[in-house]
C-alpha positions as CSV (number, residue, x, y, z in Angstrom):
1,X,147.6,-52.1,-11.7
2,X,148.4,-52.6,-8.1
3,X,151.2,-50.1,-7.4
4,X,151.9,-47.6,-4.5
5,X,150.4,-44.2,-5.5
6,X,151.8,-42.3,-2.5
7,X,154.7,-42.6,-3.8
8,X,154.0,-42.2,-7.5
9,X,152.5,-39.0,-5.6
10,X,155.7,-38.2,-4.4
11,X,158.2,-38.8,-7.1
12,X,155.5,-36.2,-9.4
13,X,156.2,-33.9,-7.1
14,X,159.9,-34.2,-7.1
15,X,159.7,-33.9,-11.1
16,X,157.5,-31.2,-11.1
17,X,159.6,-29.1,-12.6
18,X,161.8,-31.2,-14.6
19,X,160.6,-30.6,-18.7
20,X,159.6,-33.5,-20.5
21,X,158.4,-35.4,-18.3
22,X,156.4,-38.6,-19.1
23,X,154.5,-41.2,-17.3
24,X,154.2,-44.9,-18.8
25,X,152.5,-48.0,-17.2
26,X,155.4,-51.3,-17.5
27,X,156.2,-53.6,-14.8
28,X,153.0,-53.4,-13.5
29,X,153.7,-49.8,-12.2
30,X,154.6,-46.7,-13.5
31,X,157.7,-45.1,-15.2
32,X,158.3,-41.8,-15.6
33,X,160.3,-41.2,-18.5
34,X,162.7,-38.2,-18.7
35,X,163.9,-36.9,-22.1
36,X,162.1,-40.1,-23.4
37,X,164.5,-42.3,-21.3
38,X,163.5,-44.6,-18.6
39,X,164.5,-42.5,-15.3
40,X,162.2,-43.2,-12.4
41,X,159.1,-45.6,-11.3
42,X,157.3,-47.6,-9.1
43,X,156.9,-51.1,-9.0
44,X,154.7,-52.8,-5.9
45,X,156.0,-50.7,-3.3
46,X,159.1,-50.2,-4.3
47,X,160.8,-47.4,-6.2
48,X,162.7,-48.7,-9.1
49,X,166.1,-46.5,-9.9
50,X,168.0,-46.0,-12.9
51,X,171.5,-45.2,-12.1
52,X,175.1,-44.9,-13.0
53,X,176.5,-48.6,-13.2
54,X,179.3,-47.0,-11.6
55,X,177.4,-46.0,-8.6
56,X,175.4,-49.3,-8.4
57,X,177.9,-50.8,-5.5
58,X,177.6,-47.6,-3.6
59,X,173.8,-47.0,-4.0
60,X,173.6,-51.1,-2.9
61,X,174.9,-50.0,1.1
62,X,172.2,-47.3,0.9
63,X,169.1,-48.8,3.5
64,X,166.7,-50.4,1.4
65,X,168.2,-50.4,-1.8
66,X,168.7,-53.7,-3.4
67,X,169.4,-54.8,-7.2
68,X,166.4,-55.0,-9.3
69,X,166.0,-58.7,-10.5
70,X,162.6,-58.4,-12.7
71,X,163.5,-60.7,-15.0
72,X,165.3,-63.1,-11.5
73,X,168.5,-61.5,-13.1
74,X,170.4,-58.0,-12.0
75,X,170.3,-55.8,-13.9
76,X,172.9,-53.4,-14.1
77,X,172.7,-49.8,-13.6
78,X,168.9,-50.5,-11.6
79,X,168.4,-51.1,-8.9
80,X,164.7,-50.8,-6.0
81,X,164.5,-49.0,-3.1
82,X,162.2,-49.8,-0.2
83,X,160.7,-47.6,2.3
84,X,163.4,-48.2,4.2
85,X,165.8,-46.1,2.4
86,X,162.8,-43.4,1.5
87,X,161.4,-42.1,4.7
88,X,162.5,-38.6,4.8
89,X,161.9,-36.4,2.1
90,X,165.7,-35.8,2.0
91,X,165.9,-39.1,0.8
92,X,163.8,-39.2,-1.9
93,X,165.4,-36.4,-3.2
94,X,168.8,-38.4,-3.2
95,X,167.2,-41.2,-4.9
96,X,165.5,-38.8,-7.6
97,X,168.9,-36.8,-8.0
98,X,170.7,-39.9,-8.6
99,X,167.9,-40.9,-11.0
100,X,168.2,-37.4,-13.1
101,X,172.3,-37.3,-13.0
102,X,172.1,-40.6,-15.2
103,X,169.5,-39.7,-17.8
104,X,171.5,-36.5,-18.8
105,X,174.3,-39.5,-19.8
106,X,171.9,-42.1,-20.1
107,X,171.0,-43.1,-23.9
108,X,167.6,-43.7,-25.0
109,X,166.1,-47.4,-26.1
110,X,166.6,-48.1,-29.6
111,X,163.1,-47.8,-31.5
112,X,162.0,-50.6,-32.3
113,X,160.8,-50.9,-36.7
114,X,157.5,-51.7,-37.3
């Protein structure tokens, strides 16, 4: 999988102490699942966000931050962010904050029946 592990690197270290926390390849990068729900993860070189819907047009005038369109559609409430809006450690902790305030509200994927 061809995926930026600097900053895989550096989003472990930001969740280090954050409890159940879980890494699972998809999108050809890593996710790191929080409470079993999709939080955090790297895609190419991008960090891929899930945030609060309602903070989606704020988070969009960040630098680097676009809407994630993985499927060539937004999707709401997930959005990348490119080095750009990364650089500092400062702002990787924004990013990862904004990340960790949604899961606590976020609900988990519906299992699917085998």
């Amino acid at each position: 999988m061809a995926f930026n592990e600097k900053l895989a690197d550096r989003i472990r270290e930001a969740l280090m102490d954050i409890p159940k926390v879980e890494e699972k390849f998809m999108f050809g990068g890593v996710c790191f699942m929080v409470d079993g729900k999709m939080c955090i993860g790297v895609v190419k070189d991008e960090m891929m966000c899930r945030i609060d819907p309602e903070m989606e047009d704020t988070a969009l005038e960040k630098p680097g931050c676009r809407q994630m369109d993985f499927t060539h559609r937004p999707m709401k409430g997930y959005v990348y962010v490119s080095d750009e809006g990364m650089k500092k450690k400062k702002d990787l902790e924004y990013w990862v904050g904004l990340c960790l305030e949604f899961n606590s509200k976020a609900k988990p994927a519906k299992k699917k029946k085998k």
